[in-house]
N, C-alpha and C positions, 0 to 999 in steps of 0.2 A: 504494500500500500504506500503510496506517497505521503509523505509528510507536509502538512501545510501549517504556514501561522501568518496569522492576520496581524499589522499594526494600525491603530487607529485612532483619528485626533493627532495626528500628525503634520506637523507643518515638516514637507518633505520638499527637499533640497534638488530642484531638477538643474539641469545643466542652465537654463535662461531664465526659470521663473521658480516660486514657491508654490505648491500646492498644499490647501489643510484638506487634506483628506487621510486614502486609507493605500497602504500596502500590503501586497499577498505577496508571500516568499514560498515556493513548493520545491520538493528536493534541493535545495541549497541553492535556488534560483528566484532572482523576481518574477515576479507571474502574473503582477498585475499591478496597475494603479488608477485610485477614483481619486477624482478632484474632491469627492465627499466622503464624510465619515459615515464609520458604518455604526452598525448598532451592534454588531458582534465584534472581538478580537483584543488583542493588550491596548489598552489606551495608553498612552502616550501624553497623554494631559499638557497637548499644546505645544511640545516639545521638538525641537528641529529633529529629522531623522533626514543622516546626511552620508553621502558616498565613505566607506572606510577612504582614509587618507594615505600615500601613498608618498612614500620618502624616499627619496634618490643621494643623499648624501648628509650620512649623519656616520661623523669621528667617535659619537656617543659609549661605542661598544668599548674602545682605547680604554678610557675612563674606567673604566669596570677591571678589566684585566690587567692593566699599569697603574693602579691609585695613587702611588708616588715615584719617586725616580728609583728604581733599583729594583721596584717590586713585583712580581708577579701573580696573580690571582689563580683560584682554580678554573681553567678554560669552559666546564661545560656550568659552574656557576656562575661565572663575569657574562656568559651567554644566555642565563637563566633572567641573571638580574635588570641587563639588557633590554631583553624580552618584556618584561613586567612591567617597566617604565614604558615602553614603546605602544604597548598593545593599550595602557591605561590613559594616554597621551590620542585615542584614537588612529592609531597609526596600523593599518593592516597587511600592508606589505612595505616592508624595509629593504633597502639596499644599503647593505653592511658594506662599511669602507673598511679594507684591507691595504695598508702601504707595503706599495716596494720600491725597494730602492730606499739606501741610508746613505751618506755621509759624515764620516769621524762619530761613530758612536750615536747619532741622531737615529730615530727611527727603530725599528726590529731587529733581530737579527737573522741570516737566512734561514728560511723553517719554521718561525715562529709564525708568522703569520700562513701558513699550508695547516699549520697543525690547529692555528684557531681556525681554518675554514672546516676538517675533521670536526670539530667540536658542537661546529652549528649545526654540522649537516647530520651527526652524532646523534644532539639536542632534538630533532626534528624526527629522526628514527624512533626515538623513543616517547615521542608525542610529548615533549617537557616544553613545547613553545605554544606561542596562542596566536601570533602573527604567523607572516609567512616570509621568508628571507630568500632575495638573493643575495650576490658579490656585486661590489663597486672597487674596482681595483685600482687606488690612486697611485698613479707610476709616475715616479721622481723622474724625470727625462734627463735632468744632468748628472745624475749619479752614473758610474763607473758600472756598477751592479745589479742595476735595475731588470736586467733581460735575466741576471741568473736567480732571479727574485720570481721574477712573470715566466720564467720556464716553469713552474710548480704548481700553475694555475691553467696551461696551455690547452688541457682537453677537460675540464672540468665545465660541464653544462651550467654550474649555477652562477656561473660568472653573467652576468645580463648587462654589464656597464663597465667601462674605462674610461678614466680620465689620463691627460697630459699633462705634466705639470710641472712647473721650474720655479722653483724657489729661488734662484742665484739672483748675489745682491744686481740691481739694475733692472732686472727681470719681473715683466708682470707685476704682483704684487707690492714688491721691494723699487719698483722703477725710481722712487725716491729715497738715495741713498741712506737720508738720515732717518727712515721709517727703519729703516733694517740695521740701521748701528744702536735705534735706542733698542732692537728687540734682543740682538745676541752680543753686543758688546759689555751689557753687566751680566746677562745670563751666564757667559763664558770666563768673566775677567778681565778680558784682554787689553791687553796697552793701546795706546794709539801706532807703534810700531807694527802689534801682535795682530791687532785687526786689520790694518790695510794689506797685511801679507793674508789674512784670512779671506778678505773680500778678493783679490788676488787670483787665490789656488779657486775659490768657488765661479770666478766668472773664468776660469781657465777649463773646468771643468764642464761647465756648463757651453761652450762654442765647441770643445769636441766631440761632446755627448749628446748634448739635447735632438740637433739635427736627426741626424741617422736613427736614436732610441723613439723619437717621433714616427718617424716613417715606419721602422719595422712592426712596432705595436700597431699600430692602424693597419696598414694591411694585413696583420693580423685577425682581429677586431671583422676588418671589413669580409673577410675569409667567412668567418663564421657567422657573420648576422648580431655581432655585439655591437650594442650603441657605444657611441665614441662622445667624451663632454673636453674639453678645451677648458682649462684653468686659469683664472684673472688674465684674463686676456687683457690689455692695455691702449694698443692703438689698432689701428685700420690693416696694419702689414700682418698683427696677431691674429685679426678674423678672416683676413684673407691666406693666412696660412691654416685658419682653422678648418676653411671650406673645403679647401685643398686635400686636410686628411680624410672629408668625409664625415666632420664635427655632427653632431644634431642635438648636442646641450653647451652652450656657453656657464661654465658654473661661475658667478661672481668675478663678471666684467668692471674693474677695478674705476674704468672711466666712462662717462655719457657718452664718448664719442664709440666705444669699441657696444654699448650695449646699444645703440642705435644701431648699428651696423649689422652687429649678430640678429636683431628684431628682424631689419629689413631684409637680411639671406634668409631666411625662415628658421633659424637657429632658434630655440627656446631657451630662453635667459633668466638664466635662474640667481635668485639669489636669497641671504639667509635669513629664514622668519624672525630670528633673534636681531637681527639689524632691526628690523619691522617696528617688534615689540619696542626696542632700546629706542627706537628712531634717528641712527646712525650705527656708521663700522666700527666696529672694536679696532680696527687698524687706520683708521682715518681715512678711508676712501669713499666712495658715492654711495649715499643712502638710498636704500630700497625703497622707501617711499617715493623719491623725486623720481626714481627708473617709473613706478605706477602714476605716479599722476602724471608723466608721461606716453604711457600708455605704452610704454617696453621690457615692461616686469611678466613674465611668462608662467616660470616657477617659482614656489618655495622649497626652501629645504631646513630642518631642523638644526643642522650643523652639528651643535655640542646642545642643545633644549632641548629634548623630543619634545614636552607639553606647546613650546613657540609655537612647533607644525599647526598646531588646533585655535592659538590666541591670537596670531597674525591677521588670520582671513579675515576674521571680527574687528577689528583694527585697524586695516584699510579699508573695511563695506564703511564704519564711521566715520573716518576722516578723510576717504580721498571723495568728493562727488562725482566723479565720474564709474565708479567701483560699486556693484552691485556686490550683496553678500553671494549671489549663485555664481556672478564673475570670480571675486575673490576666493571662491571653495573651488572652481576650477583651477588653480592654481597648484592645490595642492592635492586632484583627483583626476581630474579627466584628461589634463595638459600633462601633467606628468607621468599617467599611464602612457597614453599615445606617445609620449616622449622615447619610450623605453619599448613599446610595440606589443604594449601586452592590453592586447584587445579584449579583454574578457570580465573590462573591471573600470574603477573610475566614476561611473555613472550612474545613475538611478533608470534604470531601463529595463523595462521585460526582456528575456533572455540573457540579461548579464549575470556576474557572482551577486550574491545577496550579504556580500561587504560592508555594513552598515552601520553606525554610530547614531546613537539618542543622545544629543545636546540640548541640555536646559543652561539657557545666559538668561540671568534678571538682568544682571547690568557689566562691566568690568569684562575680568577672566571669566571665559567657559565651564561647565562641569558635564564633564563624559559621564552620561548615567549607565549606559550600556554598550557592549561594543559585540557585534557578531561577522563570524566570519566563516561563509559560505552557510549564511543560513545556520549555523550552529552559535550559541550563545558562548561567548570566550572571558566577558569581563563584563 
């Protein structure tokens, strides 16, 4: 027999508009939706019932299994606690970001992060998760090591995403020297000698390596049907090399100029609900707000928040006017499914996943009262 459950009294979250009415979920699928409530099924007392939200790049899991510098957590519980936070954040499919590629001690060591993807995919075996995860494999382009990092991941299907990405000082991000001497020059110590030789070996680094570790990963990438995302991109030469590898997510394009550019290729431009929330960068570059009220803000991503992913959308439907709240939740459902090609999710629609979150807001931050995924009750 099929399984069916009614919700109803539901202000439900379509991709353009609101409807208060009712939704029918049958075997793990939507099945239906009235503009009106019903007289039968869980009411929902008025409360938004909106697409599970979908994350393409959250560092969040780090946190869990590195808590402080030296230390290591147990894998399949830093994957546990992860999870918990993710799934109660509304969040139903996650793409866990994995680095490779280090520099003098920065970063993992090789193997550790292969044995944390073991861990999740481990975690997921034995049904200990309530989301559903892929890989997001952010590859340091100018490290020396990066390809013997991404050989460990080369036939592994849950890989769904890659990023490019250059941290060297001058580079994307760092393009202003003194953003990047206040970030590792007291982190490290170093003299004013010690640094300029450090900035040095890493922009030396970074002209032999980036080129070429660019190219092979994307063909790559392009081989299999992996989306490819382009990392702070900076200026016009950075999105027109992004197009080049075949980019289809600009992650946190550092300037108006390069996020207009990636808007107008059809690059989806994403940047992090926690800028949203804060209403500017933690590194001092373009806020996410002014990309939306622009009307070149595409995606969000959690980053280091998971709960941002859920308080952002609310926060641009208030303050940008141009910014519907069904606009703003596409941000973080529909546009970032299609982003990643997983048609099967994102949206409020008969025959998609019955992906689902119950949000009640009086006013402020959100509260996830329920979260289901595929039609099964998770949180």
């Amino acid at each position: 027999m099929s399984a069916e459950t009614v919700f109803t009294n539901a202000r439900i979250v379509l991709e353009d508009e609101i409807v208060h009415g009712a939704l029918m979920v049958r075997d793990g699928e939507i099945a239906d939706i009235s503009e009106h409530p019903t007289r039968h099924g869980d009411d929902m007392e008025g409360d938004y019932l909106i697409p599970g939200l979908i994350e393409l790049h959250t560092d969040h899991l780090e946190g869990h299994y590195a808590p402080r510098p030296g230390v290591r957590w147990d894998k399949i519980a830093a994957v546990q606690a992860h999870d918990g936070q993710i799934i109660a954040s509304g969040i139903t499919t996650v793409f866990d970001c994995l680095r490779m590629g280090s520099d003098d001690g920065d970063g993992f060591d090789l193997g550790e992060m292969r044995d944390m993807a073991d861990a999740i995919q481990q975690a997921e075996r034995e049904n200990r998760l309530k989301a559903q995860h892929f890989l997001h494999l952010r590859c340091e382009v100018s490290a020396a090591n990066v390809m013997e990092h991404f050989a460990g991941f080369e036939n592994d299907p849950h890989v769904r995403l890659t990023s490019l990405m250059d941290h060297a000082p001058g580079q994307r991000q760092f393009t202003d020297l003194s953003q990047y001497e206040l970030y590792y020059k007291p982190k490290r110590g170093l003299s004013d000698e010690a640094f300029a030789a450090f900035v040095a070996e890493r922009q030396g680094r970074s002209e032999k390596y980036a080129g070429p570790h660019r190219q092979m990963i994307s063909d790559h990438c392009a081989a299999r049907g992996i989306a490819i995302a382009s990392h702070d991109d900076a200026t016009l030469a950075h999105v027109e090399e992004a197009i080049g590898h075949g980019v289809a997510v600009a992650e946190f394009p550092t300037s108006l100029e390069a996020a207009n550019a990636s808007h107008k290729a059809g690059l989806s431009v994403l940047m992090g609900a926690p800028n949203v929330v804060r209403g500017k960068s933690h590194s001092g570059n373009i806020a996410a707000r002014d990309l939306a009220e622009r009307g070149v803000l595409d995606v969000l991503s959690s980053d280091y928040v998971p709960f941002s992913l859920l308080y952002a959308p609310f926060i641009l439907a208030d303050t940008v006017e141009t910014i519907s709240l069904p606009r703003a939740l596409k941000m973080v459902t529909a546009t970032p499914a299609r982003a990643v090609k997983l048609n099967d999710r994102g949206r409020i629609a008969p025959g998609l996943r019955a992906d689902l979150v119950r949000v009640h807001r009086p006013s402020g931050a959100p509260v996830t009262r329920a979260v289901w995924r595929a039609g099964k009750r998770v949180a």
